[in-house]
N, C-alpha and C positions, 0 to 999 in steps of 0.2 A: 831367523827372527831373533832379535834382542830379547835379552831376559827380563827386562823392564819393561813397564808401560806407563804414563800417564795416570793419574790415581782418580782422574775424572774421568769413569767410566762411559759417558754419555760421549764423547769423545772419542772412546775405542770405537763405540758400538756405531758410532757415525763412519769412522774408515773403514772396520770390518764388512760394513755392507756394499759400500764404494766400491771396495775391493772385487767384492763378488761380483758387481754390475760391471766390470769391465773396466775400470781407471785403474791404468801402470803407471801415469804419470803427474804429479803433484809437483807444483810451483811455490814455493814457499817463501815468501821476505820474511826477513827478522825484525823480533818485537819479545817485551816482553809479557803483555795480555795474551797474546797466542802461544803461550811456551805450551801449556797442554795438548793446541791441535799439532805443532812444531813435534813434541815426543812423541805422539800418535802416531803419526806420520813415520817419523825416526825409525820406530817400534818395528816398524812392516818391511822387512825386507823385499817383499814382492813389491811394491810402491817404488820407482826410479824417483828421485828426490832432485829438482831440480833448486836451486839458492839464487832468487834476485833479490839485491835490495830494493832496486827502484820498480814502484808499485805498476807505474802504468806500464814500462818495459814487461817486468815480469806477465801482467796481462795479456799482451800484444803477443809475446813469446808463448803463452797456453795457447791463445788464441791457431798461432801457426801448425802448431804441434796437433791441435784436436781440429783442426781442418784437414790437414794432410791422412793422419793416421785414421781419421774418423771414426774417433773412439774419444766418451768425456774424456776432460782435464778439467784435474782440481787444482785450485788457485788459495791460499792460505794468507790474510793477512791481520795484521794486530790494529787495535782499537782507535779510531779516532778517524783523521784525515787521508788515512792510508786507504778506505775502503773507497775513496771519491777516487782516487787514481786511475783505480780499475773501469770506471765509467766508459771513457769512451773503445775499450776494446770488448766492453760488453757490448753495448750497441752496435758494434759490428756483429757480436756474432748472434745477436739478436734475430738481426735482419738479414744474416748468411743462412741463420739455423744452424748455426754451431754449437753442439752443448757445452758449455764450461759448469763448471761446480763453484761458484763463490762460498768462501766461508770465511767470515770476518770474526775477529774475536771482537768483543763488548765486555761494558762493564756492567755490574746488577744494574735491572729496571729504577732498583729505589735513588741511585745515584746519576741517574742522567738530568742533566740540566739542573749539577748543583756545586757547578766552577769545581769541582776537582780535576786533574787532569784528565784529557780527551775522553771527555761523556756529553759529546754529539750524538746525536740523534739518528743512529743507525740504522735502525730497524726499517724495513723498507726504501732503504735511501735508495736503490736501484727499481723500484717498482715499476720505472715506467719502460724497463729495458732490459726484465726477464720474465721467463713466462708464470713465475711465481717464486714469491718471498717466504722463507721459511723463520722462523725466530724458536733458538731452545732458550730454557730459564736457565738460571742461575740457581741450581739445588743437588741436595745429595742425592748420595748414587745408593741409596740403603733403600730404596723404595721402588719395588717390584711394576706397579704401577707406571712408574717416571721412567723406568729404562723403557717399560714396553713404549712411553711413549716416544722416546729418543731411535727405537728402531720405527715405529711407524713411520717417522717425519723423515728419516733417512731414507726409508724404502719409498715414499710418494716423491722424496724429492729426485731420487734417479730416474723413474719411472717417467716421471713428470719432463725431465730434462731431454731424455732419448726418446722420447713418446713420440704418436703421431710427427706432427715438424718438430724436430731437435729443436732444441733453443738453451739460453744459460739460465742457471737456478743461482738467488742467492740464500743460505743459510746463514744466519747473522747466533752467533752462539756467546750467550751468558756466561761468564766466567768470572768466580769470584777466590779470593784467595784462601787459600797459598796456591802458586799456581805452577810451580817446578818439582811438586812432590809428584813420586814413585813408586809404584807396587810391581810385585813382581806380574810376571804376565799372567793372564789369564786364560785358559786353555776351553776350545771350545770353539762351536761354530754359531756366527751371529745368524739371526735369521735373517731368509729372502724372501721379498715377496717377488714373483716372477709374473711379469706382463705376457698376455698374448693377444694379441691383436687380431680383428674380422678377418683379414687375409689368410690370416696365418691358421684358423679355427678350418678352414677348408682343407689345408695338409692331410691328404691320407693319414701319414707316418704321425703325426702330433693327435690326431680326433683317433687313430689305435690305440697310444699309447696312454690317453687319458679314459676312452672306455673300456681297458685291461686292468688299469688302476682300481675304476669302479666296480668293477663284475665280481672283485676278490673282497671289497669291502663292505665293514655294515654303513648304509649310507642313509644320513637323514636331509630332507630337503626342507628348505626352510623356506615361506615365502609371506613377504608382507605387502603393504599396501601397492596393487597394480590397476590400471584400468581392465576394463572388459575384452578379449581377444578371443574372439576363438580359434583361430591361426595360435595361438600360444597353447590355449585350454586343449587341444587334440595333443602339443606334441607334448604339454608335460601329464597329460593324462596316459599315454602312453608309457613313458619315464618311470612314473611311480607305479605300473605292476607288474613289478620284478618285484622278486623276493627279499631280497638283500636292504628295500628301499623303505626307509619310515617316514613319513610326512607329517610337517608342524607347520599346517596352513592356517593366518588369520583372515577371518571374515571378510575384510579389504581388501584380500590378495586377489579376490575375485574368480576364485577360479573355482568348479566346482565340481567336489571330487568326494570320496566316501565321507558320510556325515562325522563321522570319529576323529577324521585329519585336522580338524576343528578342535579338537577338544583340547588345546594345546594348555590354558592355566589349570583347567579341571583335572588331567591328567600329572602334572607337576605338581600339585600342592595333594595329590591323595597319597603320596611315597613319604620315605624319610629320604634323607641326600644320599644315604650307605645303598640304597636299594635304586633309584636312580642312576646312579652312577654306573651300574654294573649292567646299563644298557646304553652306553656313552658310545655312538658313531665312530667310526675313523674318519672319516668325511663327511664336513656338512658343508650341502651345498644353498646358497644364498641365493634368491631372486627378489626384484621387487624391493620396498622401499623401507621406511623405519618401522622396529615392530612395538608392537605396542605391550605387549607382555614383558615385563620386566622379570617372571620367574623362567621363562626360557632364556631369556640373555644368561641369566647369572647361571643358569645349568650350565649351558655351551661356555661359558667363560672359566665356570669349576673346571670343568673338563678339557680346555684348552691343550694340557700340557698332552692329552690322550688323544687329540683328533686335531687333524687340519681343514682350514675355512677354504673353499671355492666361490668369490663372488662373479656370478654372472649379470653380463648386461653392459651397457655403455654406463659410464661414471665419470666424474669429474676430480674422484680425486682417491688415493687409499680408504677405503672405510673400512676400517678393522674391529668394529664392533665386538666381534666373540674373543678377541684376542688372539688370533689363531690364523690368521690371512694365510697366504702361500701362494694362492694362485690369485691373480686378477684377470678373469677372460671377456673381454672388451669384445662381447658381439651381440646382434639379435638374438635373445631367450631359446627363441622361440628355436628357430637355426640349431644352435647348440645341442637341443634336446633330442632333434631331429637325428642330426648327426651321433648324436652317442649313443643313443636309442640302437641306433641299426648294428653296431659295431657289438653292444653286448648281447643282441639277440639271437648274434652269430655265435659266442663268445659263450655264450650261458654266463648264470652268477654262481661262484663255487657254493662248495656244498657247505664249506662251515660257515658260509654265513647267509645262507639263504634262507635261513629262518627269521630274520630280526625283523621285517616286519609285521609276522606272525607274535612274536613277542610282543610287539608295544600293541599293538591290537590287543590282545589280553589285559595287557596293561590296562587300556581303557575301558575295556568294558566293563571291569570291576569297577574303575573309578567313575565310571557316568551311573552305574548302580547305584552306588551309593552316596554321590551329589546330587542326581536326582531323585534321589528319596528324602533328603536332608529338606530340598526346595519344597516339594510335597509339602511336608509337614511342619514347614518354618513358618505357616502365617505370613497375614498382609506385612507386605516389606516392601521394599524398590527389588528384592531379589524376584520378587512371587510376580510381582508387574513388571518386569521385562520377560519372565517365562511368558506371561499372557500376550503380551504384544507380540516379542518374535515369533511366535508359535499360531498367533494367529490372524496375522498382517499378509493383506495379495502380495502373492507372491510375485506378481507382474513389476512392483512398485521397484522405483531405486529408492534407495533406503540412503537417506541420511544421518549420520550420526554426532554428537558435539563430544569436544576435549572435556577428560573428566572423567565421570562415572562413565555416562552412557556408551561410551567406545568401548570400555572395557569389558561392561556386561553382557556385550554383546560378542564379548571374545568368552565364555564361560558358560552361556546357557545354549545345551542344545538343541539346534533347529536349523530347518530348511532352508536354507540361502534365498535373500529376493533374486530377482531382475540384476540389482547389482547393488554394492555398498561401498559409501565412502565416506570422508570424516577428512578434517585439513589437517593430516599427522604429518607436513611437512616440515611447520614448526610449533605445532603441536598448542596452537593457541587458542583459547576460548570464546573470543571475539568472534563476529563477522559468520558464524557455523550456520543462521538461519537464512542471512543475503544469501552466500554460499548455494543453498538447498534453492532457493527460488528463482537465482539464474539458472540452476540443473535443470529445475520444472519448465522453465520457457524451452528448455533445448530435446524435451525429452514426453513424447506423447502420450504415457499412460500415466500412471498415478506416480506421485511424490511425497515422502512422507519424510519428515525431521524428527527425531526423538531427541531432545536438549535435555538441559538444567537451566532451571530456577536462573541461576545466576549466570548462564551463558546467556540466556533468549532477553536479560536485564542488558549485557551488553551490546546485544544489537534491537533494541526494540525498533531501531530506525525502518529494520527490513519490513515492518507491517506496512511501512508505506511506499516500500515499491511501488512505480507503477509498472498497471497488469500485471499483479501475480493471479496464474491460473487457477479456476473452479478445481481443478484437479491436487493442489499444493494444499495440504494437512501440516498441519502441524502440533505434535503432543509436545508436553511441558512435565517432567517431573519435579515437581513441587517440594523439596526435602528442606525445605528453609535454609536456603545458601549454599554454598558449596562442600559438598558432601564428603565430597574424595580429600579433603582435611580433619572429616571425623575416622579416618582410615586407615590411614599411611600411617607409618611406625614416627616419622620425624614429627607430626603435628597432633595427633591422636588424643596425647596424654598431656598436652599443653591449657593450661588455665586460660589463656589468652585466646585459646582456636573458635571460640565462636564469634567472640567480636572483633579478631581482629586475620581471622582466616574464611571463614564459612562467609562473613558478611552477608546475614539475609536481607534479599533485597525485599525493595518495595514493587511489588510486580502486581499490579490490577487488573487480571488478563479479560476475566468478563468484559471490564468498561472497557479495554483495549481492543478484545476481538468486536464488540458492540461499533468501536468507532472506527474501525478499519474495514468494516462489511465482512466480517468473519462471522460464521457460524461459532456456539461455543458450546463446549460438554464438557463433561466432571465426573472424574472417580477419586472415590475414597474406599472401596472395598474390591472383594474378588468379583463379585454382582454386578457392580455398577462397571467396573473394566470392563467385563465382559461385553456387559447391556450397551453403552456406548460407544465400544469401541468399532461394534457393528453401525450404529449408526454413523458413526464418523466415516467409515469407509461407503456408507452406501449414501453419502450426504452427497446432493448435489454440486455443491456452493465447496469455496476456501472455508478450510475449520481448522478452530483451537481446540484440541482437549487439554485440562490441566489433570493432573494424577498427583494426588496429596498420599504421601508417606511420611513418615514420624523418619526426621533426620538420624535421632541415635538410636531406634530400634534396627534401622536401615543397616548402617555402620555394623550393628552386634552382628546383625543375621549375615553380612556378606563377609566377615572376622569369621564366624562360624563353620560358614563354607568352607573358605579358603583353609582352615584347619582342621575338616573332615577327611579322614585318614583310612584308608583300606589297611585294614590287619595282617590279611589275609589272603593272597589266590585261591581260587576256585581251581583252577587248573594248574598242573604243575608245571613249573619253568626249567628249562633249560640251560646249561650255559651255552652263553656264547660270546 
């Protein structure tokens, strides 16, 4: 290897991964917008360094090269009209299923379409002839964050390329100057993320070697938003009682397993990070969809550089959420669990770490102690009416929940899981949450129940006029005067501006409304009257509104409160491990 590199590290960190995925051969024209990927390239003695000038030949020639040997090729060209070249030997290999590697240099975003030299409009210029467009900025390399994102995109973009049917990738890369500067090399291995594919998860030798991996580690499983399975709920119920196994299930994940595996923000926010830390996984494994806790992410992401991420399940693209990817295992959950389940049963879990999830079980139980004592004695709040409702709502019901508060409180109070739960954390928007709940209600025979905001149930008041929504569809309304989850959060909390120009309380008339849509209506303002009506609500024959009035910034103090209730102390004495 040259003792030089490129001094735009997003650059290395793009061939270092190529490299690893199996490209020896790189086609390179000369330019000089590409002089960075050009010394990159240079840099790697492992890399065979192929020199055409002429862009469509060069193409055609990768083209031959990654047909025959079938294995990528990377193709390297500088900015402007040189990347149209490549066109039509992409669309061969489009439609052969050939992977090539496109990577055009570019000039910064701010300069395109502003008559300086060749700042055409790059970025997707090939879209309709690879199986996906990649685009990096134009920024420094001093930012922890920015490199991880320059290997994520490198790692889905190989992934992407060799995957399922092969095809070409283009990355279209930001380069701004000086662009012929030089550091010395940097020593080190970039990360991989390694694909395994459903065929491949059936391998004796592959499903050995990844349930020998987990038998020896502390293992946390992580699961978020899933539908209802019980083909799934047997095999990861199984999964999780080994020893070695800790679980951080949200309520959405749907799966239903020790009440404590829930307590996922109750238990992080009753530690300090020093004390957390010191029970940080080797392996966390990933199911299921976006999670809603934000102080789990930022743990798993603290602790990144200590543990590696397993996502299971079909995906459509890297998600690298904890920072920490490694593995991407592309098959049924359910399968998976099945599979590694038997192999560690054989296997046993070693002994030094078959306590960990006896550990964070401790962990919790001090911390539900003492958040639910806090709840106890905190007074009417939004915290004290979602203990009452979750705790005392049929459990038959599927349980709806809206963006905001009510999703979250429902990730922090402890209680029995309905029938099932769910919430639109796809993209995580506040609109549409009560339509939502009343097509579930037509699809689903026993009780339906919504718990909203003020300000979500303003943005769909259309859904009262469905038609036929079912005698069996409730619907509650927490009443905090506008949006609550902005008296909350660190970024809007302490702002002058947050009530009129974030909470916005609406105008919401729910009596006259539930009155003119044939809805039943009832009302809490205290613990009495929750109680008192919320039985009525469920034993109501008819569609019902209940509205639940809480003081917006009492609400805000007392779930602040919570969230900073702190265990001192263990009861029982810990371990290392």
């Amino acid at each position: 290897m040259s003792l030089t590199d490129t001094d735009k590290r997003f650059c290395s960190i793009l061939f270092d991964v190529m490299k690893e995925n199996g490209v020896k051969d790189v086609v390179c024209s000369p330019g000089s917008r590409n002089a960075p990927l050009l010394i990159a390239a240079a840099s790697r003695d492992e890399l065979k360094k192929h020199i055409v000038t002429d862009e469509r030949s060069a193409a055609f020639m990768a083209l031959g090269m990654a047909l025959v040997s079938r294995r990528p090729v990377a193709l390297i060209c500088t900015s402007g009209t040189a990347l149209l070249n490549y066109g039509p030997a992409v669309a061969e290999a489009y439609y052969q299923g050939v992977p090539l590697i496109v990577i055009s240099a570019d000039r910064p975003e701010q300069w395109i379409d502003q008559d300086d030299s060749q700042t055409l409009r790059q970025e997707e210029a090939l879209k309709n002839f690879v199986k996906k467009s990649y685009s990096l900025p134009a920024w420094g390399d001093d930012d922890k964050e920015l490199r991880w994102y320059a290997n994520r995109i490198s790692n889905d973009a190989m992934a992407e390329a060799t995957g399922g049917k092969p095809g070409p990738i283009h990355i279209n890369v930001r380069l701004g100057e000086p662009l012929g500067r030089k550091i010395p090399v940097t020593k080190g291995e970039e990360r991989v993320i390694k694909v395994i594919e459903a065929d491949s998860i059936g391998n004796k030798e592959i499903i050995k070697e990844l349930g020998q991996r987990l038998s020896k580690s502390k293992v946390m499983l992580v699961a978020g938003f899933m539908a209802p399975d019980s083909i799934l709920q047997k095999a990861v119920g199984s999964f999780v009682k080994f020893p070695n196994v800790a679980v951080m299930a949200e309520t959405l994940s749907n799966l239903h397993l020790e009440e404590d595996d829930y307590s996922v923000d109750s238990v992080l926010t009753a530690y300090s990070e020093d004390e957390l830390d010191k029970y940080a996984p080797d392996i966390v494994i990933s199911i299921g969809g976006a999670l809603v806790s934000r102080k789990l992410k930022e743990y798993l992401r603290r602790n990144s550089g200590k543990c590696e991420h397993w996502s299971i399940g079909r995906t459509h693209t890297t998600t690298d959420c904890f920072m920490a990817l490694r593995l991407r295992i592309e098959t049924e959950i359910a399968r998976f669990f099945r599979n590694i389940t038997r192999v560690i049963s054989k296997v046993g879990s070693d002994s030094s770490v078959s306590g960990y999830k006896t550990h964070w079980k401790q962990l919790r139980e001090a911390a539900g102690k003492i958040k639910q004592d806090y709840i106890d004695r905190s007074g009417w709040s939004e915290l004290k009416a979602f203990d009452i409702l979750l705790n005392n709502l049929d459990r038959q019901n599927n349980l709806f929940l809206s963006n905001g508060t009510p999703v979250r409180y429902a990730q922090i109070i402890k209680y029995k899981l309905p029938h099932a739960s769910y919430c639109n954390r796809g993209v995580s928007g506040i609109d549409g949450s009560v339509s939502t709940a009343v097509g579930a209600a037509k699809a689903y025979k026993e009780g339906c129940v919504i718990i909203t905001g003020d300000l979500s149930m303003s943005y769909d008041i259309g859904s009262l006029a469905l038609p036929e929504i079912p005698d069996r569809m409730k619907i509650i309304v927490i009443d905090n005067q506008g949006g609550g989850i902005f008296r909350f959060i660190p970024s809007t909390s302490g702002l002058e501006e947050r009530e009129e120009y974030f909470c916005g309380t609406p105008n919401l008339p729910l009596k006259e409304l539930a009155e003119g849509y044939g809805f039943d209506y009832f009302e809490a303002k205290d613990e009495e009257s929750l109680h008192k009506n919320l039985e009525r609500l469920q034993q109501c024959s008819r569609k019902a509104i209940m509205r639940i009035v809480c003081d917006g910034e009492i609400s805000a103090e007392k779930l602040k409160g919570f969230m900073n209730c702190r265990v001192i102390k263990l009861s029982t004495e810990k371990k290392e491990i």
